[in-house]
C-alpha positions in Angstrom: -24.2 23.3 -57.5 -25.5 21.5 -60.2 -29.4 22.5 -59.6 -28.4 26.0 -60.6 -27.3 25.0 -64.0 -28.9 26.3 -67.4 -30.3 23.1 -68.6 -30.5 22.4 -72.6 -33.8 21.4 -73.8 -32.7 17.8 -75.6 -31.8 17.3 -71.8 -34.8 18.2 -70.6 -37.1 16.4 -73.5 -35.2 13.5 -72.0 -35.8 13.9 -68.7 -39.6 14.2 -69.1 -39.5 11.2 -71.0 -38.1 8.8 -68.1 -40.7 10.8 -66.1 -43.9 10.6 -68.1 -43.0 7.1 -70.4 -40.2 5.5 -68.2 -42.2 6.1 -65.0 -39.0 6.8 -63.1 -38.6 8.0 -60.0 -38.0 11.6 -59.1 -34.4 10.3 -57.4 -33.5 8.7 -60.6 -34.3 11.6 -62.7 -32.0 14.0 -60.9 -29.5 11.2 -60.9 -29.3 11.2 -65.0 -29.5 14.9 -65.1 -26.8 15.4 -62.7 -24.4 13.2 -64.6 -25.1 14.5 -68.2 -25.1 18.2 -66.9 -21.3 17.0 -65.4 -20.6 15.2 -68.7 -21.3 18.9 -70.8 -20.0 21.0 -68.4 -16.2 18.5 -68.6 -16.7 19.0 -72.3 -16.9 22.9 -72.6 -14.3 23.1 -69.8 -12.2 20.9 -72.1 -13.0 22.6 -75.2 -12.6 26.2 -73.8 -15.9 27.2 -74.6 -16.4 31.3 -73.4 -20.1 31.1 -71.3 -22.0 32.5 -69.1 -21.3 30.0 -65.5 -24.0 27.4 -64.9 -24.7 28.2 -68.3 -25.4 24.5 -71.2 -28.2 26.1 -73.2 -25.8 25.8 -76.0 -25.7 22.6 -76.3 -27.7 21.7 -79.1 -27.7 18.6 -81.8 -24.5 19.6 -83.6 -22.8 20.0 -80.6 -24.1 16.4 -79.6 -22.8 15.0 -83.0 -19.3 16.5 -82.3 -19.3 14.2 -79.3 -16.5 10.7 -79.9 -15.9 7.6 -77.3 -12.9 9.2 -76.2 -14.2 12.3 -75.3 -17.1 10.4 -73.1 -13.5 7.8 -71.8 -11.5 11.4 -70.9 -14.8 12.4 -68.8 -14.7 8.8 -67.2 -11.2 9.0 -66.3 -11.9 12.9 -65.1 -14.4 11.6 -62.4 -11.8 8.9 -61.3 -8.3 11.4 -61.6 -9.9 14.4 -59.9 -13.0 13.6 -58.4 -12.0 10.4 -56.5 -15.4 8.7 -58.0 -16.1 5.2 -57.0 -16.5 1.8 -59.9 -19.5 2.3 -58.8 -20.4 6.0 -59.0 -18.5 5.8 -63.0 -20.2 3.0 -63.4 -23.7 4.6 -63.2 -22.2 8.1 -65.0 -21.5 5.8 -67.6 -25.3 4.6 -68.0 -26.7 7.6 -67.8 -24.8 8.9 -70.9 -25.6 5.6 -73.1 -28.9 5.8 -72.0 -29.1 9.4 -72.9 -27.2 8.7 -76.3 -30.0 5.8 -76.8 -32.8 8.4 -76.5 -31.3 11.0 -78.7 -30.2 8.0 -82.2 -33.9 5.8 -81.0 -36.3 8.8 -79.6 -35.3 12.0 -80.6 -33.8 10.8 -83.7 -31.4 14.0 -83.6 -28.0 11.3 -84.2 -27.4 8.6 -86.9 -24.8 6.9 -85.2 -24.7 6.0 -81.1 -21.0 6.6 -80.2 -21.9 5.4 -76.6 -23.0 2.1 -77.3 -19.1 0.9 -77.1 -18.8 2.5 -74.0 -17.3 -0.2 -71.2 -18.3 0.0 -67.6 -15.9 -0.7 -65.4 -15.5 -4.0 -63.1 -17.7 -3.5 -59.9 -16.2 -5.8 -57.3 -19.6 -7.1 -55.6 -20.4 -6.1 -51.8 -21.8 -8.0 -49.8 -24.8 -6.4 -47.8 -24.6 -5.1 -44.0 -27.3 -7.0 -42.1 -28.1 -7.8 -38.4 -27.8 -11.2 -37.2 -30.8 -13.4 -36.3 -30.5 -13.0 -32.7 -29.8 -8.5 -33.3 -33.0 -8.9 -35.3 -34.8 -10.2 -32.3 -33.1 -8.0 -30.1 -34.3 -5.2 -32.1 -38.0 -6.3 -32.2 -38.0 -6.3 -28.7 -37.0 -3.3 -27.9 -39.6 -1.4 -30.3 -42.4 -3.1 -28.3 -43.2 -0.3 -25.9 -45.2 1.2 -29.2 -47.6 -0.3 -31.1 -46.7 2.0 -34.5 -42.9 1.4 -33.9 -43.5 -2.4 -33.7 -45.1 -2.5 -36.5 -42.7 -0.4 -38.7 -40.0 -2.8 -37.6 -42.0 -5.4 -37.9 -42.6 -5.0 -41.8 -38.9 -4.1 -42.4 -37.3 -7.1 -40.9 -40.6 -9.4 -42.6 -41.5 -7.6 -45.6 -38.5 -6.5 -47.0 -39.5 -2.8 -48.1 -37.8 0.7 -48.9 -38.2 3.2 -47.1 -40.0 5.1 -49.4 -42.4 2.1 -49.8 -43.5 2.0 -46.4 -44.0 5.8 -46.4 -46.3 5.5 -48.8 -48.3 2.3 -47.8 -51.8 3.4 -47.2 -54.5 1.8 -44.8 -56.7 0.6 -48.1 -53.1 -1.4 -49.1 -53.3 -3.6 -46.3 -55.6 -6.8 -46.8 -55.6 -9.7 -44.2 -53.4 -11.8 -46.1 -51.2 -9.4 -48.2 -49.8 -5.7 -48.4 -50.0 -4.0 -51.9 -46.8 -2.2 -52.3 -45.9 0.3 -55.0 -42.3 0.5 -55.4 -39.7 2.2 -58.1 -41.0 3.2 -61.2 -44.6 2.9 -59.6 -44.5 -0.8 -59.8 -46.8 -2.7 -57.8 -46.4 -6.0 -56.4 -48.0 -8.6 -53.7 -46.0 -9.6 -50.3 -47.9 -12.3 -48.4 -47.9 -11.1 -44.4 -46.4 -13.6 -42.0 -48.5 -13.9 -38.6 -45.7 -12.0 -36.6 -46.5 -8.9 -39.7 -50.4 -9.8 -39.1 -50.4 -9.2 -35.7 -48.1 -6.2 -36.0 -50.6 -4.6 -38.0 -53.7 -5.6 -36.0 -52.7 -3.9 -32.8 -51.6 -0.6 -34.6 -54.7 -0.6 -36.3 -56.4 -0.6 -33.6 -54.5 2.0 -31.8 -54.8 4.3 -35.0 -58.2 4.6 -34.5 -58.0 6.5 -31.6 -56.1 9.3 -34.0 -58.0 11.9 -35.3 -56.5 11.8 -38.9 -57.7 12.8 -42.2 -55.1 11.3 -44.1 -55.6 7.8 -45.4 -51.7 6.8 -44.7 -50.9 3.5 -42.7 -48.6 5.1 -40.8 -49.3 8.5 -39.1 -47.6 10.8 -36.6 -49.6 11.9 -33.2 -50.7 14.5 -35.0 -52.2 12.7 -37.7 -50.1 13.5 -40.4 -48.7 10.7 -42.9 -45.1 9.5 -41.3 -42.0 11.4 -43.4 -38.6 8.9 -44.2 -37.4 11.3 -41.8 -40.2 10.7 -39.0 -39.4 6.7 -39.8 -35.9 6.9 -39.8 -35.6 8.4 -36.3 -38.1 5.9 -35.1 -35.5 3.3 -36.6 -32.6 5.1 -34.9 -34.3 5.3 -31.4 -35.2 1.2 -31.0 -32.1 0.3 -32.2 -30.7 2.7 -29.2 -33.0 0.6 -26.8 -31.8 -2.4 -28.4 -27.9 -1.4 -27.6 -27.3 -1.9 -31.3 -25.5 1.0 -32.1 -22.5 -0.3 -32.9 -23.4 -1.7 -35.6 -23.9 2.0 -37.7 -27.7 0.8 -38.7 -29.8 2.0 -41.5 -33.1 1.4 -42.7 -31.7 0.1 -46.2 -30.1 -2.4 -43.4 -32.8 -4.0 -42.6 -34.2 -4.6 -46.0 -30.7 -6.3 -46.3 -31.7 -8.2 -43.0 -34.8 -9.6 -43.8 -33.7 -10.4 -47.6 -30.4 -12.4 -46.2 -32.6 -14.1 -43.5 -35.0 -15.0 -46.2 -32.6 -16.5 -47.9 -30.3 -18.3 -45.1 -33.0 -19.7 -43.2 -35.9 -20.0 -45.7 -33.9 -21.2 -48.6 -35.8 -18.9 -50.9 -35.4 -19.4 -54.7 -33.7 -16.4 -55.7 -36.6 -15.7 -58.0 -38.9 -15.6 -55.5 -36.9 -13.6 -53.8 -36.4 -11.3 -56.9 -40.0 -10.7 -56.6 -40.7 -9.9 -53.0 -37.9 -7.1 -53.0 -38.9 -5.7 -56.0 -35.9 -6.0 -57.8 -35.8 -5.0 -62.1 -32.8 -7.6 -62.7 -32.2 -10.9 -61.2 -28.3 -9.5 -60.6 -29.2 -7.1 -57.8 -31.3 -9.7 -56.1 -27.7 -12.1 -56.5 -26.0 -10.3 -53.6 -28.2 -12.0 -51.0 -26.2 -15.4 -52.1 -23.1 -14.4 -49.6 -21.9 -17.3 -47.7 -19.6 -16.9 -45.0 -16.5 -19.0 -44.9 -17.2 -21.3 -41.9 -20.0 -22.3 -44.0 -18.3 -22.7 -47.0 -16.1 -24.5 -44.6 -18.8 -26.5 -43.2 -20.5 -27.5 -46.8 -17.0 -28.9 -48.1 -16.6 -31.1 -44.8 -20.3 -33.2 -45.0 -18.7 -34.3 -48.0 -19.1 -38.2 -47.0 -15.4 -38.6 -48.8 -14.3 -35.6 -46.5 -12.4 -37.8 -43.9 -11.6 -40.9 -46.3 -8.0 -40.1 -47.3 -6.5 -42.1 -44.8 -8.7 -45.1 -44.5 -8.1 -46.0 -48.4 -4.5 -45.7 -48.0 -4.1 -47.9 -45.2 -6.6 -50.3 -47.2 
């Protein structure tokens, strides 16, 4: 409902700002405008402004100036009262109206004084990430084998860590014999070294992509030619993890970014940095969720303790 709103041009200034400046993504963008649109719209509801419906072209810098903490705490409690919104989904709301208010007092210079910037977030309790096991992982690379393309889309997921959106966009001319050149949010690029189970991956689609009449310069391509959609990929996901008997286990794409990060980490004892780095991650905080341990080895660690089993033997001594 919201796309149909009358938008208010310090809104929009914004908003080309993250796009043009900012470099964010087109996700992002309708993310911040979403929740600043909600923010105005709890405001005149709560104010009893008389408008036209979908209509915030009234908003203007006065208006903005009339805005105090409590007003911005009332539409934080509004999302949680009637709207059932998550810590997490208030959480973000609340970003994108600091963020906003730090444009307008920094940017647009339309306020003297940034009312937001005492705004709390609330306490996110941390989740720990959905991913397959080891042996599912296996399972699943398996079972994509009867296709070259769909090997190799697994492949870099559950070795290269990427989004979705990343590997839609991978082209052929991105792909070295060492490395893939990914461009990820906010048009960032960075370096992943290919393991040799990726380099072979790769080798044999290649080759079978050749045989494609194709104009496009995508790495990954339909029969048809045409660059993959997240859709296309997602379905490709969907049907090997059917031949794998995984469905059970209510598997996404984002999983298996969590899969290969959490293997990386488990079994490769990755610095968290380094880590950091091959996902892509802006803040070391995000990457911190691939830290889980499970109790039995929590269990496990406490036990090789070498005093672990010396409570008795200095008593009796």
């Amino acid at each position: 409902m919201l796309k149909n709103y009358k938008s208010f041009d310090l809104l929009e200034e914004y908003l080309s700002y993250l796009t043009v400046i900012k470099g964010r993504s087109i996700n992002t963008v309708i993310e911040y405008r979403t929740d600043v649109l909600m923010f105005f719209e709890f405001l005149c509801n709560k104010r009893n402004i008389v408008r036209e419906k979908y209509d915030l072209s009234m908003i203007d810098s006065a208006f903005i100036g009339s805005v105090t903490l409590n007003d911005m705490y009332a539409f934080i409690s509004h999302c949680q009262t009637e709207n059932k919104a998550s810590a997490g989904t208030r959480a973000r709301k609340i970003v994108s109206i600091r963020q906003f208010w730090k444009y307008l007092k920094n940017k647009a210079r339309v306020i003297d004084n940034n009312v937001a910037e005492d705004l709390e977030t609330p306490k996110i309790p941390k989740r720990i990430p959905k991913y397959l096991t080891l042996e599912e992982s296996v399972r699943l690379l398996i079972a994509s084998e009867f296709s070259a393309r769909n090997h190799c889309i697994i492949t870099i997921f559950l070795n290269c860590a990427l989004r979705l959106s990343e590997l839609t966009s991978l082209d052929v001319g991105q792909v070295s014999s060492d490395t893939l050149q990914v461009i990820g949010k906010g048009n960032k690029e960075r370096k992943i070294f290919l393991t040799s189970a990726t380099k072979k991956a790769l080798e044999n689609w290649l080759k079978e992509r050749e045989q494609i009449p194709t104009s496009t310069t995508a790495l990954f391509i339909t029969k048809q030619g045409n660059r993959m959609t997240g859709r296309s990929v997602q379905d490709v996901v969907k049907r090997c993890i059917k031949l794998a008997n995984l469905e059970h286990k209510n598997i996404s794409v984002h999983k298996l970014r969590h899969t290969a990060a959490t293997l990386m980490y488990q079994y490769g004892k990755v610095d968290i940095r380094s880590l950091q780095q091959i996902l892509g991650h802006e803040s070391i905080a995000t990457t911190e969720i691939y830290t889980h341990i499970d109790e039995s080895q929590l269990r496990t660690a406490v036990n090789s303790n070498p005093l672990s089993g010396m409570y008795g033997n200095v008593m009796k001594g």
